[in-house]
MISEZA-387965 format. One line per 10 residues: number of its first residue (from 1); their letters; for each residue y, x, z of C-alpha. Coordinates in Angstrom, 1 decimal. Layout:
MISEZA-387965
NUM = A = Y/X/Z | ...
end
This chain:
MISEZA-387965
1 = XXXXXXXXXX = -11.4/-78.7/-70.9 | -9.7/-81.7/-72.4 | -11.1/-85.1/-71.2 | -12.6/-87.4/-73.9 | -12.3/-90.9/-74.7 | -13.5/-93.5/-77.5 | -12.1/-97.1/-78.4 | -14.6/-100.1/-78.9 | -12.0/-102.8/-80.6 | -13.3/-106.4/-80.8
11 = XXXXXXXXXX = -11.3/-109.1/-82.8 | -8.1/-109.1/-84.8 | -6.3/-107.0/-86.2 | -3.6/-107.4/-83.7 | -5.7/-105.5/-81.4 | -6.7/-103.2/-84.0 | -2.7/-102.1/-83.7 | -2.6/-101.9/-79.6 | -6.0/-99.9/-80.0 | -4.3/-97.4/-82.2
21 = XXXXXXXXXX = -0.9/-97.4/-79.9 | -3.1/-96.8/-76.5 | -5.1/-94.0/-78.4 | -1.9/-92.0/-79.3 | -0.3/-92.8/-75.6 | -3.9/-91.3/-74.2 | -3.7/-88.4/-76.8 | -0.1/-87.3/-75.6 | -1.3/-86.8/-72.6 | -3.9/-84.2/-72.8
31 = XXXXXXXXXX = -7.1/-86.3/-73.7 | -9.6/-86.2/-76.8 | -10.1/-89.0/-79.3 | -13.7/-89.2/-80.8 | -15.9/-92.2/-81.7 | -17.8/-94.2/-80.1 | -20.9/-93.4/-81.5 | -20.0/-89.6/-80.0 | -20.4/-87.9/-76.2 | -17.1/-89.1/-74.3
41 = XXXXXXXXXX = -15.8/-89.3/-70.8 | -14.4/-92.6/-70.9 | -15.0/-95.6/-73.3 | -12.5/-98.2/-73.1 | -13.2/-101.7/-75.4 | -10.7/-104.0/-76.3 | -11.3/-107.2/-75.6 | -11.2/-110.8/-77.4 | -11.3/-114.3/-76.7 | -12.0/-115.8/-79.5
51 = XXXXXXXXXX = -15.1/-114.4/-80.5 | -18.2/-116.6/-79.9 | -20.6/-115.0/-77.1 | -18.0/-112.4/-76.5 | -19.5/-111.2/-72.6 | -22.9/-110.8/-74.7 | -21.1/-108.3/-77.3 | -19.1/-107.1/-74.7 | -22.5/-106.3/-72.5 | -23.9/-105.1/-75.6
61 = XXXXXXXXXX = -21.3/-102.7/-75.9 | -21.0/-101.2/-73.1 | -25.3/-100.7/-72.8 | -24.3/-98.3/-76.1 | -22.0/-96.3/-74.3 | -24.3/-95.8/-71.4 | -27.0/-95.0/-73.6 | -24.6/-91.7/-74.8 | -23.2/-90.8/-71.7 | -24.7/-92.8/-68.0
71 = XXXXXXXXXX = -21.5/-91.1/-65.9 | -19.1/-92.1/-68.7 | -16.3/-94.2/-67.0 | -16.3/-97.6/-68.8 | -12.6/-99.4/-68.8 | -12.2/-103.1/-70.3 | -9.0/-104.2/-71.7 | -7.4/-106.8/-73.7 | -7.4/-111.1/-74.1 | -11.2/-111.5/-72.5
81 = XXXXXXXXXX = -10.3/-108.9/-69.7 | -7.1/-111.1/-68.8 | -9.2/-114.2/-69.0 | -12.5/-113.1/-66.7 | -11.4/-110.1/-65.1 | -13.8/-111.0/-62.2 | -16.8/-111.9/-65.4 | -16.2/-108.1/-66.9 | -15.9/-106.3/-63.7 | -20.1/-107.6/-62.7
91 = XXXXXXXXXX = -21.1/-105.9/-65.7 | -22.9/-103.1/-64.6 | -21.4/-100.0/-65.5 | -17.6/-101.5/-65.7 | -15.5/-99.2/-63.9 | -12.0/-100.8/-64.7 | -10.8/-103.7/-65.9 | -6.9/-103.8/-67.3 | -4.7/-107.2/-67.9 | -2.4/-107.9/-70.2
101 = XXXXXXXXXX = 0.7/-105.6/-69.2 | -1.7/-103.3/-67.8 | -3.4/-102.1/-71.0 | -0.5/-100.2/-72.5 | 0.2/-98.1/-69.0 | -3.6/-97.5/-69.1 | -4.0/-93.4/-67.6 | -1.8/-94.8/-64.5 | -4.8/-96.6/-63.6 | -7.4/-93.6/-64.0
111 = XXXXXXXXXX = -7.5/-90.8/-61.5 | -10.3/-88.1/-62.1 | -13.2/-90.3/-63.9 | -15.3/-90.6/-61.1 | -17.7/-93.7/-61.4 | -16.9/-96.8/-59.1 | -19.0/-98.4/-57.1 | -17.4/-101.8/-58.5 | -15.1/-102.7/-61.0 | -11.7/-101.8/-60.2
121 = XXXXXXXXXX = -9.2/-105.0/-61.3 | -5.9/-104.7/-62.5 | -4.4/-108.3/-64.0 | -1.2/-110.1/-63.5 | 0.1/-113.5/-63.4 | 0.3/-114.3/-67.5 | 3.7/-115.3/-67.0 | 4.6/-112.0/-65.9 | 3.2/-111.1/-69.4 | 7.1/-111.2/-70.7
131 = XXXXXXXXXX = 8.1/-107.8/-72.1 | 7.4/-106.7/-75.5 | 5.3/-103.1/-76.2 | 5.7/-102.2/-79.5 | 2.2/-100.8/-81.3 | 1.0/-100.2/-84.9 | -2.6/-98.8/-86.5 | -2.9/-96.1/-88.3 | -6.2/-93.7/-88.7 | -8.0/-92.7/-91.8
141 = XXXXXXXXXX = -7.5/-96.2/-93.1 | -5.5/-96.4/-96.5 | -3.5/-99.4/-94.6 | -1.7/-99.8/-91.1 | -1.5/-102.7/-89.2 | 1.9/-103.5/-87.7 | 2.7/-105.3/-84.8 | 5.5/-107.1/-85.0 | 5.2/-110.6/-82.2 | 3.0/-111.2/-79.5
151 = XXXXXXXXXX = 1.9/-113.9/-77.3 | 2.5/-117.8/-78.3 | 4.3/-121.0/-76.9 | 2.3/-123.7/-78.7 | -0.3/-125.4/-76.8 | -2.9/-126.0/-79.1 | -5.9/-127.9/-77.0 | -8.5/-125.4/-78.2 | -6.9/-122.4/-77.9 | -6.5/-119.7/-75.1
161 = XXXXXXXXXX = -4.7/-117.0/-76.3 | -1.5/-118.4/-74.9 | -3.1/-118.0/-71.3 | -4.3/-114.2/-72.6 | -1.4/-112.9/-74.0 | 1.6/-114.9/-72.4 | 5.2/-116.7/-73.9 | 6.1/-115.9/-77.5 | 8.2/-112.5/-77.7 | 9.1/-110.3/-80.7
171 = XXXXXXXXXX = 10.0/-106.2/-81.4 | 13.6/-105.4/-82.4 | 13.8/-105.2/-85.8 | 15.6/-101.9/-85.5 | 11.6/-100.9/-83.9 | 10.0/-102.9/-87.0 | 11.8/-101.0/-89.3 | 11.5/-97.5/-87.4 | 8.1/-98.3/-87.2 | 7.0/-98.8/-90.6
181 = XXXXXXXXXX = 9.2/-95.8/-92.3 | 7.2/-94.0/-89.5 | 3.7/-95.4/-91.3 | 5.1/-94.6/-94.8 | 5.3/-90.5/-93.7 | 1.6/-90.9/-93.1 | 0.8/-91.6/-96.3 | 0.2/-94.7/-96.1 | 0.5/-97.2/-99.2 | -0.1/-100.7/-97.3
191 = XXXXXXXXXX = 1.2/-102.0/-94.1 | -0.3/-105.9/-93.4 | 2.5/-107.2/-90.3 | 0.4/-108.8/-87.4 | 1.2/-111.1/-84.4 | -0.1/-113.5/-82.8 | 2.5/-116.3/-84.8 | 4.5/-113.7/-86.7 | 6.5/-116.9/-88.2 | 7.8/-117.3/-85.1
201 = XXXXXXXXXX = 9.3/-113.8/-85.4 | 13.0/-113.0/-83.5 | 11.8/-115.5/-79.9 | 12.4/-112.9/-77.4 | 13.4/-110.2/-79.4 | 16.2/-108.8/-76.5 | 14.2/-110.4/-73.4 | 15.7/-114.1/-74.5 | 14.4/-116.9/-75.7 | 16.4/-117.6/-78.3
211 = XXXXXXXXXX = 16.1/-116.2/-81.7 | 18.0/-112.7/-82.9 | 16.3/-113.2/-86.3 | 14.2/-114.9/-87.9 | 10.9/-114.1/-89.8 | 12.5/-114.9/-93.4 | 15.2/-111.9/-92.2 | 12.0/-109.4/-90.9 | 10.9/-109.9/-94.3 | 13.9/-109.5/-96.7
221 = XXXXXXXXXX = 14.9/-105.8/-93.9 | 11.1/-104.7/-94.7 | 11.5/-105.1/-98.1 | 14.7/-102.2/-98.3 | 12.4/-99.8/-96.2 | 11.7/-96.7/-98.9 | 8.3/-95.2/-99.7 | 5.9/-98.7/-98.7 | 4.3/-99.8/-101.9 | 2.4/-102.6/-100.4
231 = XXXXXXXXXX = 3.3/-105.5/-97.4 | 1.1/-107.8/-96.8 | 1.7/-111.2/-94.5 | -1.4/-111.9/-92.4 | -1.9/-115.3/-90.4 | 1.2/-117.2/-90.3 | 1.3/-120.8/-89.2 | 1.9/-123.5/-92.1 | 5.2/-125.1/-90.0 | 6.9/-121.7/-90.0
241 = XXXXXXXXXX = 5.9/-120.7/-93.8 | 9.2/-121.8/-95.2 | 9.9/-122.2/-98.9 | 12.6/-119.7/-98.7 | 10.5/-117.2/-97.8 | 7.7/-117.9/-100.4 | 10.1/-117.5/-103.1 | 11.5/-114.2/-102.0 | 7.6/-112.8/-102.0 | 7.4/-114.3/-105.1
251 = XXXXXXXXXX = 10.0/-111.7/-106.6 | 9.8/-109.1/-104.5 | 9.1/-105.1/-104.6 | 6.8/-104.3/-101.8 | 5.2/-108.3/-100.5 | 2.4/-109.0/-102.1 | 0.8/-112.1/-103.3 | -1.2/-112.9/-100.6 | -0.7/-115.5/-97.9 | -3.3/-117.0/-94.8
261 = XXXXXXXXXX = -2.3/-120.4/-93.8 | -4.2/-121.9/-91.1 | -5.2/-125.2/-91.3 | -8.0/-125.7/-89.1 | -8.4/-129.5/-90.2 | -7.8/-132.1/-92.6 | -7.9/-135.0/-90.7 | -4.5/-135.9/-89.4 | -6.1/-137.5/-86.3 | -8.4/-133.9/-85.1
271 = XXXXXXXXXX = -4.5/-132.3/-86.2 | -3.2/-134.6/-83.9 | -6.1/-134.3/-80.9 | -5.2/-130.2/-81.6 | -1.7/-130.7/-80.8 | -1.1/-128.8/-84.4 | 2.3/-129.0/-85.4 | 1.6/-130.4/-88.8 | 0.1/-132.6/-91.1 | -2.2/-132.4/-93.8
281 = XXXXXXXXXX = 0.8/-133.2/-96.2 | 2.9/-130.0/-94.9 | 0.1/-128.2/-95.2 | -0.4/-129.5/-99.2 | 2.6/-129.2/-99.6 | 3.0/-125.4/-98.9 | 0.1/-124.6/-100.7 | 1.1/-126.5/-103.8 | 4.5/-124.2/-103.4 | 2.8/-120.9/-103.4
291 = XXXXXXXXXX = 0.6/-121.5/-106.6 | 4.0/-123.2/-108.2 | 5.6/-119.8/-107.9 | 2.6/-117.3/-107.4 | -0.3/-119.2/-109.6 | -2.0/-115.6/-109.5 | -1.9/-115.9/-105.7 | -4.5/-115.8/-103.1 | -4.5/-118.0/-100.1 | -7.1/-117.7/-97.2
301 = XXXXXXXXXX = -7.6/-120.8/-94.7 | -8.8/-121.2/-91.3 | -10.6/-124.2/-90.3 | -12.9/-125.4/-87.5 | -15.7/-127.7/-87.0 | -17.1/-129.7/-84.4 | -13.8/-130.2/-82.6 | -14.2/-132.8/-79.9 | -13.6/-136.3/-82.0 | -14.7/-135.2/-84.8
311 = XXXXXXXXXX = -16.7/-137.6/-86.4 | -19.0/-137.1/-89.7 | -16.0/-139.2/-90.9 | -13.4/-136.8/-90.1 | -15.3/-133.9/-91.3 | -15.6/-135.2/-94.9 | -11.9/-136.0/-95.4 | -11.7/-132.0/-94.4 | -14.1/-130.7/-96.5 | -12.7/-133.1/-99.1
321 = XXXXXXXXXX = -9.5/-131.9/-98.9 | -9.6/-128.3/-98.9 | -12.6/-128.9/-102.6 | -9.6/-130.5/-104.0 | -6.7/-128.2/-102.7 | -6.3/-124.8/-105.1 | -6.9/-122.2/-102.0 | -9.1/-118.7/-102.9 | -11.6/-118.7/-99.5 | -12.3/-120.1/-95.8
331 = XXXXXXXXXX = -12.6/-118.4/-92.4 | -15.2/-121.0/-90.5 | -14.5/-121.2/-87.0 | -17.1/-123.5/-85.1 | -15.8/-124.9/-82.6 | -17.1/-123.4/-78.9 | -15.1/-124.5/-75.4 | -13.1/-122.6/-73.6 | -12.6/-122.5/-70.2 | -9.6/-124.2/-69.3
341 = XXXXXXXXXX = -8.2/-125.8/-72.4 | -7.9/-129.1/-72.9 | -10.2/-130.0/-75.6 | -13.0/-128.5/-73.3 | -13.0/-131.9/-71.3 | -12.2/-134.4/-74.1 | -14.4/-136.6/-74.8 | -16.5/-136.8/-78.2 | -18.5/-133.9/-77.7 | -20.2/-132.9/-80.9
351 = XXXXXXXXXX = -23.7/-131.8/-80.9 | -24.2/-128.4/-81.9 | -26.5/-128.8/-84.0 | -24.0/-130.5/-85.9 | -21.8/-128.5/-85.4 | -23.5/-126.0/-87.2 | -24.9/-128.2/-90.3 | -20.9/-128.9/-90.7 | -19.8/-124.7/-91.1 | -22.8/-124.6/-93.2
361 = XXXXXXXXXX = -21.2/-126.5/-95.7 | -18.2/-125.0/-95.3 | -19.2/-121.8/-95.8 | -20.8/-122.7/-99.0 | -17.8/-124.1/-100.3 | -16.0/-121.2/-99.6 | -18.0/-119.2/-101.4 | -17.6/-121.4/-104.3 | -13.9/-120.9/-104.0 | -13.9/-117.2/-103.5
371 = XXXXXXXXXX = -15.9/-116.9/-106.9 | -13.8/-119.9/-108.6 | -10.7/-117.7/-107.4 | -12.4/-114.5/-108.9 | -13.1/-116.2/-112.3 | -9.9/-117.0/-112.2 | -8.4/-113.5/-112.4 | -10.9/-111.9/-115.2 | -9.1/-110.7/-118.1 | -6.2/-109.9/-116.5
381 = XXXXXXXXXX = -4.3/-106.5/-115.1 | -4.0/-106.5/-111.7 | -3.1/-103.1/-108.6 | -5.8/-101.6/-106.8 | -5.6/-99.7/-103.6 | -9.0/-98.0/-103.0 | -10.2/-97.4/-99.7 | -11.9/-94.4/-98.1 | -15.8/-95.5/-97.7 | -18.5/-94.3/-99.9
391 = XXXXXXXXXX = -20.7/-97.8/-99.8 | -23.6/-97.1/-102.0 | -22.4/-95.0/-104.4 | -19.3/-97.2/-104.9 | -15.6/-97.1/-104.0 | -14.5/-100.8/-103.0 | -10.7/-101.6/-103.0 | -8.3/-104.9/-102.9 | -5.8/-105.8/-105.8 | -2.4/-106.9/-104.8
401 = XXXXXXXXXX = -4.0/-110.9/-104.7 | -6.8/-109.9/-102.6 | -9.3/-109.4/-105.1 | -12.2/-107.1/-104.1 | -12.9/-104.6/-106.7 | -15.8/-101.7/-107.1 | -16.0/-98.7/-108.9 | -18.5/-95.8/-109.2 | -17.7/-93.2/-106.1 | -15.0/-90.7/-107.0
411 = XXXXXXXXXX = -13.3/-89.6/-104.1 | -10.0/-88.6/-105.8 | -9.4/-92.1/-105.8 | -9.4/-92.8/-102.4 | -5.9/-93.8/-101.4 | -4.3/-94.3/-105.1 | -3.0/-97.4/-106.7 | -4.2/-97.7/-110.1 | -3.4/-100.4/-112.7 | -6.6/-102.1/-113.8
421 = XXXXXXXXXX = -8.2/-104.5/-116.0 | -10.6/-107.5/-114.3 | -13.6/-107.3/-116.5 | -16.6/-109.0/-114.5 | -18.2/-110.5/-111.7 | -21.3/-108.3/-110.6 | -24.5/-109.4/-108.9 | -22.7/-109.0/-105.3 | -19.5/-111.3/-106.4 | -17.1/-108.2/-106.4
431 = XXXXXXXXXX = -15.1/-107.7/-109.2 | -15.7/-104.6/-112.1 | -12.6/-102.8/-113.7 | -11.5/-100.6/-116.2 | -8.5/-98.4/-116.2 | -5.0/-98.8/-117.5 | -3.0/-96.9/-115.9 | -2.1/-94.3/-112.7 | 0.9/-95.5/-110.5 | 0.6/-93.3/-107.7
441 = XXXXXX = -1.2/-90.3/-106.7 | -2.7/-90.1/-103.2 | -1.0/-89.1/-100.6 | -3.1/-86.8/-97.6 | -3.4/-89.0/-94.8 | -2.1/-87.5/-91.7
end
């Protein structure tokens, strides 16, 4: 009988893509996908590193997989298996722990399931983390997620994901391009490109350093591929968001008006302690841009608090200047140390009780934005793709800008794109509709 195995992924969507890639590889070669909640063989989580407490939810994890199945073999891959191989392999039940090369080559490191003794470690030197593995999403999700860069030469003092996933490399764009006519055959109506700084798109592209192209070029090629209604930009760093490729989303067929810029703080001096590499005026200055060309546009914004430095000073010039700039909602990251970053011996230590007072009020105000933005877009006709989850007797699903929508269940929706009026704000902040118009049918997802 065919082997099976289930995928636990933690973190971004990034991962989300290699998940997906190392499911199909597995798949080819004889074994059985089903979820994690089910009876398997093997469970194999991916890993993250950003995540607060992420050896708790990683424990947590693996405790639910025992609970299925006690002589399941239990494999950990991903950024948080590169970074504490030796932490991952204690936990009881760990049978195998894979590093950052070693993920995507995966059944070369299982033999016949048996349990180990002790947790079997696989993880090379990050620098040898220099080749480039190709991976995209898809499932019964009414959107893929592409990968398109991976790993990252800035040296941001906070963050460790250069030390997890390695030197900033890039796909071909020949691959880019197979790749996502190969998602539009599925059926599938949005693709949103990932990385881990997908502006710096074309570094390493043919094993090199130098760029072969440029993201601007990855954008204009994606925009001829036939059958994708919908591309969406995820995270891309403020520096490498040039104007040239705002105005080309601004008028094109398939991007969509959607953009997360990073900012992480609006104090040039915490910028400058993060060894950013830009300052608040770039950033306002890119942001201004979008809504010039796209005022129907939504822009997310990550920001952390508590940074070492960070003084109640510092915090109000952020929290300041993101209530004044014209942005739609915040992702809150407090700030937690990392093992072997620089910011986790600087001094200026903020309490964490602070800390946490400081995301609280960020938080609020980006609720306040989110429903600001919403208000914003009432009355007028906007694209929804619905997704494929009953919630409560509604269908949800995201207009072009971002705007989440509901509608009573009807699963002949799932998977359309419908033109619709923005009528009102309900109790739970999403957005009602009615009806305009049909643009296109659904398509089965394969």
């Amino acid at each position: 009988m065919k082997k099976k195995v289930a995928f636990y992924t933690l973190g971004c969507k990034l991962n989300f893509s290699e998940t997906s890639t190392i499911a199909r590889d597995m798949q080819n070669e004889g074994y059985d996908r089903v979820d994690y909640t089910e009876y398997a063989d093997m469970y194999v989580i991916n890993t993250c590193s950003v995540t607060e407490n992420a050896d708790k939810r990683f424990k947590t994890i693996v405790k639910q997989a025992q609970k299925i199945n006690p002589d399941a073999f239990v494999a950990a891959i991903g950024c948080y298996a590169q970074l504490k191989p030796e932490a991952l392999a204690a936990v009881d039940g760990v049978d195998l722990v894979l590093g950052a090369t070693e993920k995507f080559k995966i059944t070369d490191y299982i033999n016949d399931l048996s349990k180990n003794d002790f947790g079997e470690i696989h993880s090379c030197e990050i620098e040898e983390a220099d080749f480039y593995v190709g991976s995209y999403a898809i499932g019964d999700r009414t959107r893929a997620f592409l990968k398109v860069q991976d790993g990252c030469d800035y040296k941001c003092t906070y963050c460790t994901i250069p030390l997890a996933r390695g030197i900033s490399r890039s796909d071909t764009l020949q691959n880019v391009l197979k790749n996502a006519a190969e998602i539009s055959a599925q059926g599938i109506k949005e693709i949103v490109l990932t990385g881990v700084n997908i502006g710096d798109y074309g570094k390493g592209e043919f094993g090199n350093k130098k760029h072969e192209h440029t993201f601007f070029e990855l954008v204009k090629a994606l925009d001829e591929v036939a059958g994708i209604h919908r591309l969406r930009i995820s995270s891309i760093e403020p520096n490498l968001l040039k104007n040239e490729t705002i105005d080309f989303v601004a008028q094109s067929n398939s991007f969509v008006p959607h953009f997360h810029v990073p900012l992480q703080s609006g104090s040039d001096a915490i910028l400058k302690l993060m060894k950013r590499r830009y300052l608040s005026n770039l950033y306002k200055d890119r942001i201004s841009h979008i809504k010039q060309v796209m005022p129907h546009a939504c822009i997310g914004v990550d920001v952390i608090v508590g940074f070492p430095g960070e003084t109640d000073e510092h915090f109000l010039k952020t929290y300041h200047f993101l209530n004044d700039l014209d942005v739609s909602y915040l992702h809150v990251f407090t700030y937690s140390e990392r093992d072997n970053t620089t910011a986790a011996v600087m001094d200026g230590v903020v309490p964490k009780n602070v800390r946490s007072k400081r995301s609280k009020m960020l938080r609020g105000l980006s609720a306040k934005k989110r429903r600001a933005f919403y208000e914003s877009q009432i009355g007028t006709e906007r694209t929804v793709l619905f997704e494929g989850e009953n919630k409560e007797g509604y269908i949800h699903g995201f207009t072009e800008n971002y705007v989440k929508v509901k509608y009573p269940w009807n699963p002949s929706l799932v998977n359309t794109l419908h033109k619709v009026a923005l009528t009102e704000i309900d109790e739970d902040g999403l957005v009602r509709i009615n009806f305009v118009e049909v643009l296109h049918k659904a398509s089965p997802l394969r």
